[in-house]
N, C-alpha and C positions, 0 to 999 in steps of 0.2 A: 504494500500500500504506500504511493507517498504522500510527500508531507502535504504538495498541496491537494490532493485527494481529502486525505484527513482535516486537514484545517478548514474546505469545504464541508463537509457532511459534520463537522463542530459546528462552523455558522450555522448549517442548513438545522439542525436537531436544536439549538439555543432559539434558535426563533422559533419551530414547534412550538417547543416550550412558553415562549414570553409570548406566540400567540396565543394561545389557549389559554394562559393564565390571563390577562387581557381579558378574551369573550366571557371568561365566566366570570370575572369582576363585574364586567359589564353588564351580566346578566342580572345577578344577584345584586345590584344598583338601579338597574331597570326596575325588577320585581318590589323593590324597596324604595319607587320613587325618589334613590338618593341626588344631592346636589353634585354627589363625584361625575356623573356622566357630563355633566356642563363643564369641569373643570377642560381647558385647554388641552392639557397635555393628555388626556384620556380621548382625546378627540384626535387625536395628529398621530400619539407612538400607533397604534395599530396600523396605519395606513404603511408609515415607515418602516414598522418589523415584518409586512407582510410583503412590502415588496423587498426586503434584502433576504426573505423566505422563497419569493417565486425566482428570486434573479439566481439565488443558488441551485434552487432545484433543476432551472434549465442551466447552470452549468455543470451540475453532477451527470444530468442526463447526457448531454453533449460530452463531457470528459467520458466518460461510461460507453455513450454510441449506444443507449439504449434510451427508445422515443415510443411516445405514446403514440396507441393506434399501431404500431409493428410491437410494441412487449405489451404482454397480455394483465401484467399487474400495474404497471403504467397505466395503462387506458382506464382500470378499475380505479385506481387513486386520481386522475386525471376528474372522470364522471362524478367520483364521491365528491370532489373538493370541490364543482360546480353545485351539486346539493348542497354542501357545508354552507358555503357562501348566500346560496339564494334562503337557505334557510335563518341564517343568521340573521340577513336583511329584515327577514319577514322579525324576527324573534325580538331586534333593536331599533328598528325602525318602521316597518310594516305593519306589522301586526295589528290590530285596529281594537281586540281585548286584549285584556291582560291574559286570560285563560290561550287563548290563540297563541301571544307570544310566548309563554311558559310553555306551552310543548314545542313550539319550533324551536327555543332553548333549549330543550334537550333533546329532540330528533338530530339536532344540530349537534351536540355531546355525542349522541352513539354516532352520526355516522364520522366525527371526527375520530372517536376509538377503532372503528370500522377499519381509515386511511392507517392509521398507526400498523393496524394489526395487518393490512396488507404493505406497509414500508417493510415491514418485521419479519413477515415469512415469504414476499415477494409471491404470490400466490393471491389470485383476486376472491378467491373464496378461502380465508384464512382459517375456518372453524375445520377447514378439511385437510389441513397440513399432517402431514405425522408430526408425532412429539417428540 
């Protein structure tokens, strides 16, 4: 593995990370009508860490030579992450009840575990991996 392989898939997994930590701040603020979703900064890092999330990911895939649409667990992380997204939307900004956005909140949660569990086992149906 090199170093700049590694220090790629560091950025790309740190951002996972402080996205999702992020959405569910965000959520559980939402749900909580708190004043944090107005603060500035909760408004601007996501946009930021998502794009230095997508800008890695297409260079892992290009360093890699593995693209969505020809790898089969690509294309499945590819489709979830446009669910994740359009769910999201619906969950922090769309949603028109509370009730509404509190499950596209966490439809949004499982199918971001969903992405994880196929980064993980590379396999677009991951409950079917051997162990």
């Amino acid at each position: 593995m090199s170093i700049e392989y590694a220090t790629l898939k560091l950025i790309h997994v740190t951002c996972v990370v402080a996205s999702y930590t992020l959405f569910f701040v965000r959520g559980v603020s939402m749900l909580r009508d708190s004043p944090l979703l107005r603060a500035p900064w909760i408004r601007v890092a996501p946009h930021v860490i998502d794009t230095v999330l997508l800008g890695s990911a297409i260079a892992l895939a290009v360093m890699l030579r593995q693209y969505p649409l020809a790898v089969g667990w690509l294309t499945a992380k590819l489709l979830a992450l446009l669910c994740y997204i359009g769910l999201g939307m619906i969950a922090l900004r769309f949603g028109r009840t509370r009730a509404g956005r509190l499950l596209a909140w966490l439809a949004a949660q499982c199918v971001f575990f969903y992405i994880v569990a196929v980064a993980l086992t590379r396999n677009p149906l991951p409950w079917l991996s051997p162990g």
